[in-house]
C-alpha positions in Angstrom: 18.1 -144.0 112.4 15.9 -142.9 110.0 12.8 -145.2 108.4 15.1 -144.8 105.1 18.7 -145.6 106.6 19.3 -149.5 105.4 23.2 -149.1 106.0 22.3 -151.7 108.8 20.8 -153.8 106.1 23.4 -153.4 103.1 26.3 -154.9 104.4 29.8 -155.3 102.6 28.9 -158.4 100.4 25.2 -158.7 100.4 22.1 -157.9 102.8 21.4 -159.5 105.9 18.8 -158.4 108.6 16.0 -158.8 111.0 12.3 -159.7 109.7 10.1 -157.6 109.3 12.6 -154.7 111.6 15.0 -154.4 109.4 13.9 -156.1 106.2 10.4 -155.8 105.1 8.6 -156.3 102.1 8.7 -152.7 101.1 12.3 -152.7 101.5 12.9 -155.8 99.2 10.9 -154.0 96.6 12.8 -151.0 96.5 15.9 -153.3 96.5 14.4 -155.1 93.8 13.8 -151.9 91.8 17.4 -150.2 92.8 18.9 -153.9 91.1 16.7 -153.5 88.4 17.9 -150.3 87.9 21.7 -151.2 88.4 21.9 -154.0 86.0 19.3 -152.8 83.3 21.7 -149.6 83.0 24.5 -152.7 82.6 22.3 -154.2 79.8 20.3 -157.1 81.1 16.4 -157.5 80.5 15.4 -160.3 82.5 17.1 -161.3 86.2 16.4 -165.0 88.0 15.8 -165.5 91.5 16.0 -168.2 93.7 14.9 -168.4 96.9 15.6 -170.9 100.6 13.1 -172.4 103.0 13.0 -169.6 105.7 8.9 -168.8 106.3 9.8 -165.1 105.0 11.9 -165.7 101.7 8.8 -166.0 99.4 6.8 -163.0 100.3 10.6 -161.1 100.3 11.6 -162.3 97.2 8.0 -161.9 95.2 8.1 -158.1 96.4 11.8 -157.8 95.6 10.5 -159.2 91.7 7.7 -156.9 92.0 10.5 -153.9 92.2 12.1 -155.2 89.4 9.5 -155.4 87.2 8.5 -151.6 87.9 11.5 -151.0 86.2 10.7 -152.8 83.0 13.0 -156.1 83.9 11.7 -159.6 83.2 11.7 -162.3 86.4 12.5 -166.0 86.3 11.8 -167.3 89.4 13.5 -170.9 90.0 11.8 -171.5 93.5 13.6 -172.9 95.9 17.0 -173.1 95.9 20.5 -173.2 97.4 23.2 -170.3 97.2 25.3 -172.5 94.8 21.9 -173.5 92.6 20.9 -169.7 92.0 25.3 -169.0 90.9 24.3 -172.1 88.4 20.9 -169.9 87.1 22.8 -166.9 86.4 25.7 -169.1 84.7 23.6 -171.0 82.9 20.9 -168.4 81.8 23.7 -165.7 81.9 21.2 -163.6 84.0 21.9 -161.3 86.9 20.7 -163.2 89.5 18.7 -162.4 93.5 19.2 -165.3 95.9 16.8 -164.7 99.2 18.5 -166.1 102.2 20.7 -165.5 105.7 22.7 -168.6 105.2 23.3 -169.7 108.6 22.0 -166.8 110.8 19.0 -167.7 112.6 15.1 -168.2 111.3 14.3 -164.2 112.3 17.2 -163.4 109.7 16.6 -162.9 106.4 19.2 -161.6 103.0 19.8 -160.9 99.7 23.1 -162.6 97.5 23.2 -160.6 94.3 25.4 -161.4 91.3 25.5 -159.6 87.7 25.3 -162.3 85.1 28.0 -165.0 84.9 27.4 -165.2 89.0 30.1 -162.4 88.9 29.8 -160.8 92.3 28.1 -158.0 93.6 29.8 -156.1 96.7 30.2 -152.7 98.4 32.5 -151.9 95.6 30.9 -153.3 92.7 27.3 -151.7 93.0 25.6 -152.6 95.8 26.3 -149.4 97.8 24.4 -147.8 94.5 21.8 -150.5 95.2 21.3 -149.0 98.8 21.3 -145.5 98.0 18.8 -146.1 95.2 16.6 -148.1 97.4 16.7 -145.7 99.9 15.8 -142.8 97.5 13.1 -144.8 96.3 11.7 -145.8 99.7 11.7 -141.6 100.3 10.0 -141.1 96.9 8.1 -143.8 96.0 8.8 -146.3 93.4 7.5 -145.0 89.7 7.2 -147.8 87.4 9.1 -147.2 84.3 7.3 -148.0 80.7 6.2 -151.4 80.1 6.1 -153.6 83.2 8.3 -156.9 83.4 6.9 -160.4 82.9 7.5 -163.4 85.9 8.0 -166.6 84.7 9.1 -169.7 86.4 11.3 -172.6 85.9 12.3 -175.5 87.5 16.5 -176.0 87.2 17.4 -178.4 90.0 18.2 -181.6 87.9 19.9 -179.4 85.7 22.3 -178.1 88.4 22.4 -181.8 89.3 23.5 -183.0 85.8 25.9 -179.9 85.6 27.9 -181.3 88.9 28.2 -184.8 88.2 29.5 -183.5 84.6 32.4 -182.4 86.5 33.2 -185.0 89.0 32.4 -188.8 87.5 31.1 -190.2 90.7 29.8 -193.9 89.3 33.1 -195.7 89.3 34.1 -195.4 92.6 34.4 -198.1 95.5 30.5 -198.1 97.7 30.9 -195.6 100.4 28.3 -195.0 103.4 27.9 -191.0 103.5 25.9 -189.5 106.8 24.4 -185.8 105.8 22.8 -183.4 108.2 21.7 -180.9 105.8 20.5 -178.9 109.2 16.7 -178.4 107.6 18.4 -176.3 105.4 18.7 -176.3 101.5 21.5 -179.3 101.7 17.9 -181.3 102.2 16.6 -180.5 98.6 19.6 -180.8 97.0 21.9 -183.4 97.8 18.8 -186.3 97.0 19.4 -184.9 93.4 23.2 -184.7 93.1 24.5 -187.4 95.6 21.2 -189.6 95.9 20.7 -191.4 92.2 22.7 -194.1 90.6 25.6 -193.4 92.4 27.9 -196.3 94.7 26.5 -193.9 97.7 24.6 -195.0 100.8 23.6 -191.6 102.1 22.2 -191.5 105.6 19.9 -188.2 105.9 20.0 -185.7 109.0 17.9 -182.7 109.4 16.9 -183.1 105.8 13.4 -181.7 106.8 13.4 -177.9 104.9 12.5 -175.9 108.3 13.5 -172.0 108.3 13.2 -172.2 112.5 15.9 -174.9 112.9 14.6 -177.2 115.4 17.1 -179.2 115.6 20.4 -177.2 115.7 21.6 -173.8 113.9 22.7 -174.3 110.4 26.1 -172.9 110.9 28.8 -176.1 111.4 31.8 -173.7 111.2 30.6 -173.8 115.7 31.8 -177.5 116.6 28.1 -177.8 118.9 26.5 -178.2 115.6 28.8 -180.9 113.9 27.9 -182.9 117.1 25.0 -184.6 115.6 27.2 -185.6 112.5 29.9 -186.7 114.6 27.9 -189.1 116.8 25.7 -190.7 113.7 29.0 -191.4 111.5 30.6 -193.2 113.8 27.2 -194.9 115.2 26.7 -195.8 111.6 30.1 -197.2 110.8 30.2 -194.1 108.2 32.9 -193.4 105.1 32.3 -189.6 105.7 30.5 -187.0 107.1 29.3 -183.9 105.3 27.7 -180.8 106.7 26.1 -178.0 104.7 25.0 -174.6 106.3 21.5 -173.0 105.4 21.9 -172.2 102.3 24.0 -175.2 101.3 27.0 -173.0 99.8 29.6 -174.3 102.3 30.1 -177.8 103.2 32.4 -179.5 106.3 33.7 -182.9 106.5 34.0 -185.5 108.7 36.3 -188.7 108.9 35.4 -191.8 109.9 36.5 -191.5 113.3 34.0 -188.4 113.6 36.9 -186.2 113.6 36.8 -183.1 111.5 38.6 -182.5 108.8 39.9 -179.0 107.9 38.9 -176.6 105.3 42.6 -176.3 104.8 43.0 -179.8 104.3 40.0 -180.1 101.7 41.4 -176.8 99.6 45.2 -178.7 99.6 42.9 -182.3 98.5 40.6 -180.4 96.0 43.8 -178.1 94.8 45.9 -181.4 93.9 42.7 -183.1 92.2 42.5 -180.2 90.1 46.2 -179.3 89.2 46.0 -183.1 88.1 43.7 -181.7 85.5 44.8 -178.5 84.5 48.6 -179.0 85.2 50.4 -175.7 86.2 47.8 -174.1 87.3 47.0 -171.3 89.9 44.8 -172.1 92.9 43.7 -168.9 94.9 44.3 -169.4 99.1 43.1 -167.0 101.4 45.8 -165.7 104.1 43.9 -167.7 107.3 44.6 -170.7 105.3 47.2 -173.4 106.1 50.8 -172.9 105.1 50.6 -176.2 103.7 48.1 -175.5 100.9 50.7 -173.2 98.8 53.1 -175.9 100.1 51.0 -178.7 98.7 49.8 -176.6 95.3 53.6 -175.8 94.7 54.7 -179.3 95.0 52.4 -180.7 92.9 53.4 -178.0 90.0 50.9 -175.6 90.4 51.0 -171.7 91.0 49.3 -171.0 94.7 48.4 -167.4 95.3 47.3 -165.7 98.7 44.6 -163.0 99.2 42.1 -161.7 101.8 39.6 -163.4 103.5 36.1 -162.9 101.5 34.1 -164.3 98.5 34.7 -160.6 96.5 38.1 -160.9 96.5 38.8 -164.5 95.7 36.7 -164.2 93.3 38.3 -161.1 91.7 41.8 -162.5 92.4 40.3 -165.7 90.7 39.3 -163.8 87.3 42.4 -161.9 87.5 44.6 -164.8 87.4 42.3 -167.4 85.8 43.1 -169.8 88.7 41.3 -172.8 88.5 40.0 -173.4 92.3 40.4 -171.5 95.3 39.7 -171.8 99.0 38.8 -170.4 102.5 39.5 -171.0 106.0 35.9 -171.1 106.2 34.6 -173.9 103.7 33.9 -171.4 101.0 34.9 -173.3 97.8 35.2 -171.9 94.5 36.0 -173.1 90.5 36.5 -171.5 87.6 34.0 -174.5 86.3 31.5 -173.1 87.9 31.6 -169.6 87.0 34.0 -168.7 89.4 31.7 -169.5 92.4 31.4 -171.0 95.2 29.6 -174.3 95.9 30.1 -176.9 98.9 28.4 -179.5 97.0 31.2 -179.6 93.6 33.6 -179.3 97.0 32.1 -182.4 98.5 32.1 -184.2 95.2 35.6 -184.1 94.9 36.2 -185.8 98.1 34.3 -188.5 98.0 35.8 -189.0 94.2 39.5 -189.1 96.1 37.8 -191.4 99.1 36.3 -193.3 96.7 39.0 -193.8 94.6 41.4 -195.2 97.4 41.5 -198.2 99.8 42.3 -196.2 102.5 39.9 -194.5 105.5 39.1 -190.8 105.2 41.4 -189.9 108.4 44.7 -191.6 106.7 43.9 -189.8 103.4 43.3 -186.5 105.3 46.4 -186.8 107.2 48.3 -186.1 104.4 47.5 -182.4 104.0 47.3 -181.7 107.6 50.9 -180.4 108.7 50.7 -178.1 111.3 48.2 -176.7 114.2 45.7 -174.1 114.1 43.9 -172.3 116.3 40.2 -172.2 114.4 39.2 -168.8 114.7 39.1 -166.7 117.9 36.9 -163.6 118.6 37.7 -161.4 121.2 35.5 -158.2 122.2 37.6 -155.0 122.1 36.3 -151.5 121.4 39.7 -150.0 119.9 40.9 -153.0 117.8 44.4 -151.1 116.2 45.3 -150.2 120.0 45.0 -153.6 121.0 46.8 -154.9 117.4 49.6 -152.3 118.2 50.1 -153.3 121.3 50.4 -157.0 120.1 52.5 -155.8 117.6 55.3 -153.8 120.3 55.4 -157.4 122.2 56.9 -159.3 119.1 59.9 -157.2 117.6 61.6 -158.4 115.2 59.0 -160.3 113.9 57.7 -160.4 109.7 54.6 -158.4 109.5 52.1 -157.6 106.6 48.9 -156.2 106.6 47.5 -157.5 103.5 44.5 -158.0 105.6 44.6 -157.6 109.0 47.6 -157.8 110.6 49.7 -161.1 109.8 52.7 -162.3 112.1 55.3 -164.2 110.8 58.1 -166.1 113.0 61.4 -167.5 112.0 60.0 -171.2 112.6 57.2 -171.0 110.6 54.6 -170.3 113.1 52.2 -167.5 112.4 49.3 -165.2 113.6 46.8 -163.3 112.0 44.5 -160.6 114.1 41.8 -158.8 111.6 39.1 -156.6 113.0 35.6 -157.4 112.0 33.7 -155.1 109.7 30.4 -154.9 111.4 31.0 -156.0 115.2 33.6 -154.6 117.9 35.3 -157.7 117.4 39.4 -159.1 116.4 39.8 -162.3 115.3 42.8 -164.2 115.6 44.2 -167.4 113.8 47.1 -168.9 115.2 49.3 -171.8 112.9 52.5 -173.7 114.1 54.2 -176.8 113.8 53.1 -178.5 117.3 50.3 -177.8 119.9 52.8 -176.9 122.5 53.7 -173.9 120.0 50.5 -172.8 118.7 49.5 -172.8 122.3 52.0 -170.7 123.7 51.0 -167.9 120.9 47.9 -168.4 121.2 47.5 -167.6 124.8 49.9 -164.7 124.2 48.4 -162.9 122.1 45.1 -163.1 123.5 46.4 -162.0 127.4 48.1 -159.1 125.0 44.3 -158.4 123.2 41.9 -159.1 126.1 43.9 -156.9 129.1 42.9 -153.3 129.2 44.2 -150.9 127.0 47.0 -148.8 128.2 45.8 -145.2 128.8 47.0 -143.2 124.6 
């Protein structure tokens, strides 16, 4: 690979790499100046940047305004930040925005979320395979500062975010509720004190709230059950309401019942869906395809308009403008709403919940129970070198069978059960999500498939 090659950088919805390896500070300048470039062509003057609590994301992202500036752009730095608080900057300002972090990769990791102004998203498609090319170029040639250098300037927008969120969720009338949070030293720690933490009928009891970019106490990623164990054990220790659990960057949150029991991203999108359909009646909620079959149950009993798309923030949120839909969900705790922007925040997520908790006399698991139907898998990776041999071969074992491919390969039997196999985009890697109506069921496809993915190959 050549010095000037960041293809291993640049990936298909943002950057994400080793410090310093991959990701230096020359390398986020030249980003910075590629952006500059990008969105200054598009219009904008000025960007903002925000910024987590990893040891590396403030020389990355003063070098990445440095870049910027060459170009003639203005920066507003708003400091430290979550992923959802730099979408509320460029909403709010209406400025492109840079937010320095690698969510819940670990501490020698490092990234870039970029957005045009709005928080509209930037992907592969959408400019940031210009960004790399550019920045790559530039790393070649040199960056050449263009006219009259930018400006810096910083401000301070955390108790506005705060006042923006509980603007849209009226938290003060509910019943008192004991809430545990590990915030898994990541940005959950700055910014649920602000939002969840003043005048509200909230006992919150802090985990991890400690901002540390090495983790020392478990990985900020509680999409792996190991790291929901700490939440687990102190809500039921603490005779708990809830349980929340943000990731590094604080954009995705998980929940917790009372019991310690986790409740499912599916379950929360079919809670939040209803809560908002009661608003906006007739609505469309957006669902991705690893989803539950009972959220577009749920959204089309309660007289709204459910509609399914692939996995990935790019495309929900595309599908989202597209169809003005006023919420959608993932599989993976990725929450968006057209309130904010179109983007996605665990926090307004969380909100939600405890507003329907808090609203009711009944315990977290009864309340939860209601939009769990069936039995999924979770997500299962499986190591295979030529992932459409394996999917064909899956695919010859279960004739007769409805298939579609809107992203991966999605299974469909006559009673309801299905499975979805989807290659991964940067790893030698097929995932598989398996739904059905009992354990016994989802079991039996399960293991299936997997014998079917895992054996060797037959010889082509």
């Amino acid at each position: 690979m050549s010095s000037f090659d960041l293809s291993g950088l640049v990936k298909a919805y943002d950057v994400r790499g080793v410090v310093p390896e991959q990701f230096d500070e020359d390398v986020a300048r030249a980003l910075g100046a590629a952006f500059a470039q990008l969105v200054g062509s598009e219009g904008a003057t000025s960007i903002v940047t925000a910024h987590d609590m990893r040891e590396s994301s403030v020389p990355l992202s003063r070098a990445f305004a440095e870049g910027a500036m060459s170009q003639g752009l203005s920066v507003v730095e708003s400091g430290l930040g979550s992923t959802d608080m730099l979408y509320f900057a460029a909403g709010h300002l209406n400025l492109p925005g840079a937010m320095f972090t690698a969510s819940h990769n670990p501490a020698q990791y490092n990234g870039i979320k970029l957005c045009r102004a709005g928080a509209t998203p930037i992907g592969q498609a959408s400019g940031l395979t210009t960004i790399r090319e550019t920045a790559e170029q530039l790393l070649a040639d040199g960056i050449t500062p263009v006219g009259t250098v930018g400006e810096i300037s910083s401000v301070d927008l955390l108790g506005e975010y705060g006042q923006y969120l509980r603007s849209l969720v009226d938290l003060s009338g509910i019943r008192p509720l004991k809430v545990v949070v590990d915030a898994g030293n990541g940005m959950g720690g700055y910014t649920v004190p602000t939002v969840l933490g003043q005048d509200l009928p909230l006992e919150i009891v802090p985990l991890y709230f400690e901002l540390d970019g090495d983790f020392p106490n478990h990985e900020a990623n509680p999409l792996d059950p190991k790291n929901l164990v700490d939440l687990q054990k102190a809500v039921v220790e603490h005779k708990a309401d809830i349980g929340l659990a943000f990731d590094g960057d604080a954009d995705r949150c998980f929940v917790v019942d009372e019991r310690g029991e986790p409740v499912s991203p599916s379950a929360i999108t079919g809670l939040v869906a209803v809560r908002e359909l009661a608003k906006n009646p007739g609505a469309t909620i957006i669902h991705n395809l690893i989803t539950s079959r009972a959220v577009p149950e749920i959204v089309r009993e309660h007289g709204g308009n459910p509609v399914r798309t692939r996995v990935g923030h790019s495309f929900i949120k595309a599908q989202m403008a597209e169809s003005d839909a006023v919420f959608g969900g993932e599989h993976s705790a990725h929450y968006y709403f057209r309130d904010f922007w179109r983007a996605d925040t665990g926090m307004l997520a969380a909100m939600h919940v405890l507003a329907a908790l808090g609203s009711d006399t009944a315990p977290l698991s009864t309340l939860g129970a209601g939009y769990e139907r069936y039995v999924a898998s979770g997500e299962i990776n499986s190591v295979v070198d030529d992932q459409a041999a394996a999917t064909r071969k899956v695919l010859a074992s279960f004739p007769g069978t409805e298939v579609d491919e809107l992203d991966g390969t999605t299974v469909s039997f006559s009673d309801g059960a299905w499975f979805n196999l989807r290659a991964s985009n940067t790893e030698p890697l097929l995932r598989l999500n398996v739904e059905a109506a009992t354990p016994e069921r989802m079991t039996e496809i399960r293991d299936q498939v997997l014998a079917l993915v895992r054996s060797t190959p037959e010889e082509s």
